[in-house]
C-alpha positions as CSV (number, residue, x, y, z in Angstrom):
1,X,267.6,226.5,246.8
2,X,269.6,229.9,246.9
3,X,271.9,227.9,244.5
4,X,269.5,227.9,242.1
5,X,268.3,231.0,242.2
6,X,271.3,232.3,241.9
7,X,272.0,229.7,238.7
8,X,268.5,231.1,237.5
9,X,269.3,234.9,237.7
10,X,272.9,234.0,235.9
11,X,270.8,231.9,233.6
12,X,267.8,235.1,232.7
13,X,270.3,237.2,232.5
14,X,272.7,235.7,230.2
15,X,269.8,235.1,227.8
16,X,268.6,238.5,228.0
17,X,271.1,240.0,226.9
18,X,271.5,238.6,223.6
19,X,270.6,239.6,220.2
20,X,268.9,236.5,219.3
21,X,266.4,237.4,222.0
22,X,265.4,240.8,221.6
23,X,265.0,240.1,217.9
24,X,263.0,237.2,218.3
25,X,261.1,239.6,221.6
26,X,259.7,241.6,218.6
27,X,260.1,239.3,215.6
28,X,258.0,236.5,216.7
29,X,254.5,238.7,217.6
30,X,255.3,240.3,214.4
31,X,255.5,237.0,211.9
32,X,252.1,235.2,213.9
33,X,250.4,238.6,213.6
34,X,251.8,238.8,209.7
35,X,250.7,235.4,209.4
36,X,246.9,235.4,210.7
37,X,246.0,238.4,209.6
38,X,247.7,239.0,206.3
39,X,246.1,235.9,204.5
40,X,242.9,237.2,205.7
41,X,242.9,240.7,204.6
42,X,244.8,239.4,201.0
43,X,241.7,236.7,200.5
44,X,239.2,239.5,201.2
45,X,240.8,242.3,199.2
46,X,238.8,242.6,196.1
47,X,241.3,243.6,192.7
48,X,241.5,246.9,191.9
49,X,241.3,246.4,188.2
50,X,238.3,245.1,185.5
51,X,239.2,241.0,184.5
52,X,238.3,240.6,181.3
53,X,236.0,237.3,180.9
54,X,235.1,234.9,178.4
55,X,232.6,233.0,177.8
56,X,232.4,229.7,175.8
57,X,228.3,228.5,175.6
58,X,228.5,225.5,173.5
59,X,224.9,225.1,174.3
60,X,224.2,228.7,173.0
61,X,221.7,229.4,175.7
62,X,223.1,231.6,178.3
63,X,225.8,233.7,177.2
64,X,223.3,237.1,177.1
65,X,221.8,236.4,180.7
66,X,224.6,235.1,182.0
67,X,226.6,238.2,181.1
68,X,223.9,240.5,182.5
69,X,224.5,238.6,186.3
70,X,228.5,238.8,186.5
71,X,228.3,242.3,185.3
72,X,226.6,243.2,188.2
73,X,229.6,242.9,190.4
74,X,231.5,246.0,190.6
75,X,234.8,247.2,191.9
76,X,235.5,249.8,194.6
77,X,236.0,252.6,192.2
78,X,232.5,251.9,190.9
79,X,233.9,250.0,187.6
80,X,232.8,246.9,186.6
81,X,235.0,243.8,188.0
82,X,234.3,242.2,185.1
83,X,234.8,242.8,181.0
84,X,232.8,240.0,179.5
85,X,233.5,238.5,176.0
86,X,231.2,236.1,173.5
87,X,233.9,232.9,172.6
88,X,231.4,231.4,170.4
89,X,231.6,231.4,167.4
90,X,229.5,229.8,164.6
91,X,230.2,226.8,162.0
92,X,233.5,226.0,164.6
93,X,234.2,222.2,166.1
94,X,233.9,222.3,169.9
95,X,237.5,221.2,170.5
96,X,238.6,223.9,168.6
97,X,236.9,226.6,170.4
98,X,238.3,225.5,173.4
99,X,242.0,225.4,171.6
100,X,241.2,228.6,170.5
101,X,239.8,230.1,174.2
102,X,242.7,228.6,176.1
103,X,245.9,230.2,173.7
104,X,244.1,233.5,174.6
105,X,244.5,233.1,178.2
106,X,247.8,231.2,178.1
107,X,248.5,234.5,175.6
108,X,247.4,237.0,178.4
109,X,244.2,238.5,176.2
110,X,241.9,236.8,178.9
111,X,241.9,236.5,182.7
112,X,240.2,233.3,182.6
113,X,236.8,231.7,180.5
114,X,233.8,229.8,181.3
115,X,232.9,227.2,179.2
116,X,229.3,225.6,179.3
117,X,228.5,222.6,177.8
118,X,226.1,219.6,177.8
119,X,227.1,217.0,180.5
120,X,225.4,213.6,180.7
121,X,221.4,212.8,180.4
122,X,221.1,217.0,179.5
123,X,222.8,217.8,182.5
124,X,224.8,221.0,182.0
125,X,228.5,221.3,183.1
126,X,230.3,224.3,183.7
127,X,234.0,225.2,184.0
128,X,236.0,228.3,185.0
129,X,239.7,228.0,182.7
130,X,242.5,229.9,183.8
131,X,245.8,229.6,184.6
132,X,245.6,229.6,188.3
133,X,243.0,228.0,190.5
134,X,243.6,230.2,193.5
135,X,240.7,233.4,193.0
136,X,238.2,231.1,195.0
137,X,235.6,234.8,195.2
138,X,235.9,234.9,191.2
139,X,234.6,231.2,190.9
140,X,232.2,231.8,193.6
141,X,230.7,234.8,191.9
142,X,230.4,232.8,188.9
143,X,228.8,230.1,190.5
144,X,225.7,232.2,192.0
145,X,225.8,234.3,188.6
146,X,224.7,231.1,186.8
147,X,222.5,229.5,189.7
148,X,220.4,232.8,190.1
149,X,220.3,232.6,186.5
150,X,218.4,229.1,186.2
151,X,216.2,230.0,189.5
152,X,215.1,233.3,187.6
153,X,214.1,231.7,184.1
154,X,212.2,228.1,185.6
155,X,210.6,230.5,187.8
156,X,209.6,233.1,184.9
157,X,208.3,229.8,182.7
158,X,206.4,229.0,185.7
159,X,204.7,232.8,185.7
160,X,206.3,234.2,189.0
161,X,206.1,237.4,189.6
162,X,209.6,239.0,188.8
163,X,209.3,240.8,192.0
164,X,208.9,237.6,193.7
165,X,211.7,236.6,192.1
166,X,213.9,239.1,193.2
167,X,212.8,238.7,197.0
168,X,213.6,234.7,196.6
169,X,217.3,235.6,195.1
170,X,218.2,237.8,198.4
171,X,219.9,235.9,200.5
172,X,220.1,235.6,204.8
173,X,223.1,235.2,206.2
174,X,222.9,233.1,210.1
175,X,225.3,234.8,212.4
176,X,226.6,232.7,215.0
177,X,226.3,234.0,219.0
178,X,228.1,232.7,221.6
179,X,225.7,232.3,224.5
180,X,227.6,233.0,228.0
181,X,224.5,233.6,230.6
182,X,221.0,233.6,230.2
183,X,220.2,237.0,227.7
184,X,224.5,237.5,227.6
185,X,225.7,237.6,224.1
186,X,229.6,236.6,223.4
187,X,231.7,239.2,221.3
188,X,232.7,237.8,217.9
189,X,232.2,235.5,215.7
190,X,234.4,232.4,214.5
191,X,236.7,234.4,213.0
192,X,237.4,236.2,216.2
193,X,237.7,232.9,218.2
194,X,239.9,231.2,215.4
195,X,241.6,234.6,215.7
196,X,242.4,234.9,219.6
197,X,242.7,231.0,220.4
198,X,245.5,230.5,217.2
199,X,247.6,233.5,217.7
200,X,248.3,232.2,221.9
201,X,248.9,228.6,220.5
202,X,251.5,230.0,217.9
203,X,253.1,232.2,220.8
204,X,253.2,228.5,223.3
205,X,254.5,226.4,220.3
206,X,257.3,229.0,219.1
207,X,258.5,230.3,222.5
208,X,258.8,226.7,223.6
209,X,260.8,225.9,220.6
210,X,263.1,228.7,220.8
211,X,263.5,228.7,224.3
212,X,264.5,224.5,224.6
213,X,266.8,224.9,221.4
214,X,268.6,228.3,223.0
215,X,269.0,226.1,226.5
216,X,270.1,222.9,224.8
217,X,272.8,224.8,222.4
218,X,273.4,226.1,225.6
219,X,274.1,223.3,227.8
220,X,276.1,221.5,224.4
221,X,278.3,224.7,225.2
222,X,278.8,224.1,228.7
223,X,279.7,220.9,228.4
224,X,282.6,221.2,225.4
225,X,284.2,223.5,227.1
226,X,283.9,221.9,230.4
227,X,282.4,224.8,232.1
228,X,279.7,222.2,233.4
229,X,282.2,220.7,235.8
230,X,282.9,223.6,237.1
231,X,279.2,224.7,237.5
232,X,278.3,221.2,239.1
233,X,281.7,221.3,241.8
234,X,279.8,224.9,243.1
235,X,276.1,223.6,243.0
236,X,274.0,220.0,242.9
237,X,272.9,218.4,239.9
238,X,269.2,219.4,241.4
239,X,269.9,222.5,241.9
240,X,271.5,223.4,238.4
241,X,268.4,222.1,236.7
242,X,266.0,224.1,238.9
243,X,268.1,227.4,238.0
244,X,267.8,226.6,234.5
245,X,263.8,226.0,234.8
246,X,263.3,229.2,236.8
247,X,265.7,231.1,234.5
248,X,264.1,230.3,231.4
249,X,260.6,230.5,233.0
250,X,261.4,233.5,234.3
251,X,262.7,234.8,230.7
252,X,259.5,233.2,228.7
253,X,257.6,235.2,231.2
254,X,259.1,238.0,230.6
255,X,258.3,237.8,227.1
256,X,254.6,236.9,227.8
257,X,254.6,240.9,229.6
258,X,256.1,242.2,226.6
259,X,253.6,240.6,224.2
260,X,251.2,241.7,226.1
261,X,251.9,245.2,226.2
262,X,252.2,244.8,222.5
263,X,248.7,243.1,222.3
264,X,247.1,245.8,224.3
265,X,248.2,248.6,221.8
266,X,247.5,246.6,219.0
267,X,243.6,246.7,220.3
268,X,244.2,250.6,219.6
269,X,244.9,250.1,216.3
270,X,242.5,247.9,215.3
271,X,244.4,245.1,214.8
272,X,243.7,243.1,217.6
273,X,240.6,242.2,218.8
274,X,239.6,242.9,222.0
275,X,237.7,239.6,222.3
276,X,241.2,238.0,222.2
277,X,241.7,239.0,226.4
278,X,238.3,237.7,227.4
279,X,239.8,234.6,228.8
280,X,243.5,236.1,229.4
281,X,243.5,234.8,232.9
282,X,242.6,231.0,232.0
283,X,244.7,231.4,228.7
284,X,247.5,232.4,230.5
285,X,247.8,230.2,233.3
286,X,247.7,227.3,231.0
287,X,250.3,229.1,228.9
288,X,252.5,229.0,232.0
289,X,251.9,225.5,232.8
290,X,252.1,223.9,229.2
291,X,255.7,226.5,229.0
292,X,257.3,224.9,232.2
293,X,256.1,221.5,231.3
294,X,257.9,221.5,228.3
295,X,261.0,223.5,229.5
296,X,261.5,221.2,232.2
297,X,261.2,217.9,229.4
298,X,263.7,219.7,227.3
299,X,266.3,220.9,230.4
300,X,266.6,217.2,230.9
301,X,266.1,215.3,228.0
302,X,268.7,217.8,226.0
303,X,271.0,216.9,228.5
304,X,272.4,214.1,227.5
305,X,273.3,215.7,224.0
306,X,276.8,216.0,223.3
307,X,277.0,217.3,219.6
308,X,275.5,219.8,217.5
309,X,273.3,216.8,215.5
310,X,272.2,215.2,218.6
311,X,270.7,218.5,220.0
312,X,269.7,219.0,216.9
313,X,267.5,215.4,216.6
314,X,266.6,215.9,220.2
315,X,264.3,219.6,220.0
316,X,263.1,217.7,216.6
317,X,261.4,215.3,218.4
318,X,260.5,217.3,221.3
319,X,258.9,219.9,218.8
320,X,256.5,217.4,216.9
321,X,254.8,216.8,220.0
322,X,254.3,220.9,220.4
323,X,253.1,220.4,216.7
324,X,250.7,217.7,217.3
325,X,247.6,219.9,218.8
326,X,247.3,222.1,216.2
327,X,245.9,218.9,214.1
328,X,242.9,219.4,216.1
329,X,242.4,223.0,215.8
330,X,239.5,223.0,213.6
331,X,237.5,219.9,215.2
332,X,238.3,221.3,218.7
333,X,236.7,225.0,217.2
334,X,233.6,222.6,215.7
335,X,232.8,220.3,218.6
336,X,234.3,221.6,221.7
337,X,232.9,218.6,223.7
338,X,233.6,215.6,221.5
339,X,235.1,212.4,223.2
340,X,238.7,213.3,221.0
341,X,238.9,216.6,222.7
342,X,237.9,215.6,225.8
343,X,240.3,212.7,225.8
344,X,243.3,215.5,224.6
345,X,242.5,217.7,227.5
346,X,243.5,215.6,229.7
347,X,247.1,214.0,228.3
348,X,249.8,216.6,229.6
349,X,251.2,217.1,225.9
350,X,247.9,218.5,224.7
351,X,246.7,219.5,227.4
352,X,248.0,223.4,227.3
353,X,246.8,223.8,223.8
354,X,243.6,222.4,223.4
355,X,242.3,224.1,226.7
356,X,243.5,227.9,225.3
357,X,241.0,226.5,222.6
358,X,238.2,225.4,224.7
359,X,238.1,228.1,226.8
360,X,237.8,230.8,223.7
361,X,235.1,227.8,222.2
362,X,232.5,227.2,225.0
363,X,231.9,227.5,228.7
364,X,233.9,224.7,230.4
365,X,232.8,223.8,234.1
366,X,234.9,224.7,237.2
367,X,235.5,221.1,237.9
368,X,237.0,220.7,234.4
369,X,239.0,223.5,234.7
370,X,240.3,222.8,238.0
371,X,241.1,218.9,237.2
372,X,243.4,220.2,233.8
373,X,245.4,222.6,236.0
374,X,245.6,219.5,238.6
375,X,246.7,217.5,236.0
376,X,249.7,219.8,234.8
377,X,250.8,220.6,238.2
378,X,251.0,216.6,239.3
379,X,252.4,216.0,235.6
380,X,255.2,219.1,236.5
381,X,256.5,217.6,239.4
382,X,256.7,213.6,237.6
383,X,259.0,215.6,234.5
384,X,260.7,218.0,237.4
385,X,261.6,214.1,238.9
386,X,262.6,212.5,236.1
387,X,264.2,214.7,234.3
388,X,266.4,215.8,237.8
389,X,267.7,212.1,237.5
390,X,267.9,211.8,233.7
391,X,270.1,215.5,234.6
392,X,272.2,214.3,236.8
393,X,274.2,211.9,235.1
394,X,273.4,213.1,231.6
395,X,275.2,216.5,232.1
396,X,278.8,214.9,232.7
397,X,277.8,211.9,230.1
398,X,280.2,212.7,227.2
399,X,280.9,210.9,223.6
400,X,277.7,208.6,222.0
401,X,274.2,209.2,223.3
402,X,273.7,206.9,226.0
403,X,271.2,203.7,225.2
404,X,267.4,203.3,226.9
405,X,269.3,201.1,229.0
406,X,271.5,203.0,230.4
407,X,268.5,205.9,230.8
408,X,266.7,203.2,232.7
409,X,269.3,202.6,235.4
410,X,270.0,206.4,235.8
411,X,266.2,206.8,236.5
412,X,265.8,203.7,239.0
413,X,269.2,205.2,241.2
């Protein structure tokens, strides 16, 4: 064992020291951060300049209204967000209106037109023309323009009150509360539990990733210059891949501390919200667990790599499985306790990342909790063994990548 530490302290700080790490230390936080929250505040961020509008009534009975309910909407400046304009025009053929419509956006004089028209059996149907489909609040807008349009005018020919009207277009919005104790409210909403549950997934996925490519490039180094050989004359097999695992654990852990200090002063700022440390000690030990897990299956899998492409195909492979949870971020978020994610928090691959979500999701019973961390621990040691064996010979294995068969007689010595 004092081998191996001493492999794992030559091992962290070998790593440590390079440039590839202390870029990615500060990189990585900033691209997920950049990447969950920029999208977010980009979507939301209304324009800072009036669109101008058309609109194409080929039924000639909603243009005036219809203007009156999008120029409503109004920009930060107090401007309106929209400059409406009439494309009708009379003793025209339909088709060429719409010609006519769609050169001027094409042509830059409009942002984008609606054209009305009779659908089938007098039903009406509406379309927004422009030359991107990407401003989802613009359509939106123009959707409940039009549909508190036709609720105002069936309920005026039915002689409501227009100040009954009024009260039924205001709408109610249903908050969602996450229920912890009896009269204990949760903190945040969906956002913030989509928020704090991705950005720790991200971190797992893309520290595992660069950390078992950086020790497989590594060990492919070791072994074409033969510096292996000399490594395994000093040590054992065993204890070479235990110095490895502790050296890079210790490393990944070390870059858990300094995300977290940068997490903390993001909460300062704003950024971050504090709702994303509520479960820190569960989402961490799990980060741990699901980080060692997959270390140790790359330290011996990676192993028996001997070229660049090999490596290369190996952390390929080893990455999809990282990849695979985050298939079943949204139904884990939607139904916490569905047979699926119950199923997935107890296979060691997805087990890391779809508890970080279930903790963040819904309370999960002690029993549960304790049986997952069980499960990891027990699945640890089965990899630690296996991959010790697959280690042993597969770090002085040179030339082609050795067949299944040949794996399966290295596993029963």
């Amino acid at each position: 064992m004092r081998k191996a530490i001493t492999v794992a302290k030559w091992e962290f700080l070998e790593k440590i020291k390079s440039k590839a790490f202390i870029i990615s230390l500060f990189l990585t936080p900033a691209i997920i951060i950049l990447f969950s929250v920029l999208p977010t505040l980009l979507a939301t961020r209304d324009s800072d300049s009036t669109k101008a509008i058309g609109i194409l009534d080929l039924t000639q009975e909603y243009f005036y209204d219809l203007k009156n309910e999008i120029e409503t909407y109004k920009l930060n400046n107090n401007l309106p967000a929209y400059a409406i304009l009439n494309n009708y025009k009379s003793n025209t053929a339909a088709d060429s209106l719409i010609k006519i419509s769609d050169a001027m956006v094409i042509e830059n004089k409009l942002d984008g037109y609606l054209l009305i028209q009779k659908g089938i059996n007098d039903s009406l149907k509406i379309e927004f023309r422009s030359k991107s489909i990407g401003n989802f609040q613009d359509v939106a807008r123009f959707e409940e323009a039009f549909n508190n349009l036709r609720i105002k005018r069936k309920l005026l020919s039915e002689n409501v009150d227009p100040e009954i009207i009024e009260v039924i277009k205001q709408r109610t919005n249903v908050n969602q509360i996450k229920i912890e104790k009896p009269g204990e409210e949760g903190k945040g909403g969906f956002e913030m539990v989509f928020f704090s549950s991705i950005i720790f997934i991200l971190l797992l996925m893309m520290m595992i990733i660069y950390s078992g490519q950086m020790l497989v490039r590594s060990m492919l180094e070791e072994k074409s210059n033969r510096l292996i050989e000399i490594l395994i004359s000093s040590c054992t097999p065993q204890d070479l891949l235990f110095g490895k695992v502790f050296g890079l654990s210790a490393l990944g852990l070390t870059q858990v501390a300094v995300w977290l200090i940068i997490g903390i002063s993001l909460i300062g700022a704003a950024i971050v919200p504090m709702t994303s440390f509520d479960n820190i000690h569960l989402i961490l030990l799990y980060f741990i667990l699901g980080f060692v897990f997959y270390t140790t299956l790359f330290v011996g899998i990676g192993s028996v790599a001997s070229t660049e492409q090999e490596a290369q195909q190996i952390t390929s492979y080893l990455s999809l499985l990282l990849v695979l949870p985050s298939v079943f971020i949204i139904s884990t978020l939607q139904n916490p306790d569905s047979s699926l994610v119950k199923v997935l928090s107890y296979i060691p691959f997805t087990l890391p990342s779809v508890m970080i979500l279930r903790v963040n999701v819904s309370p999960i019973p002690i029993w549960e909790i304790l049986s997952t961390i069980l499960i990891m621990i027990f699945s640890i040691l089965i990899v630690i063994r296996i991959s010790g064996k697959i280690f042993r010979f597969g770090v002085l294995y040179y030339g082609k990548m050795p067949s299944m068969k040949e794996i399966k007689v290295w596993l029963k010595e």
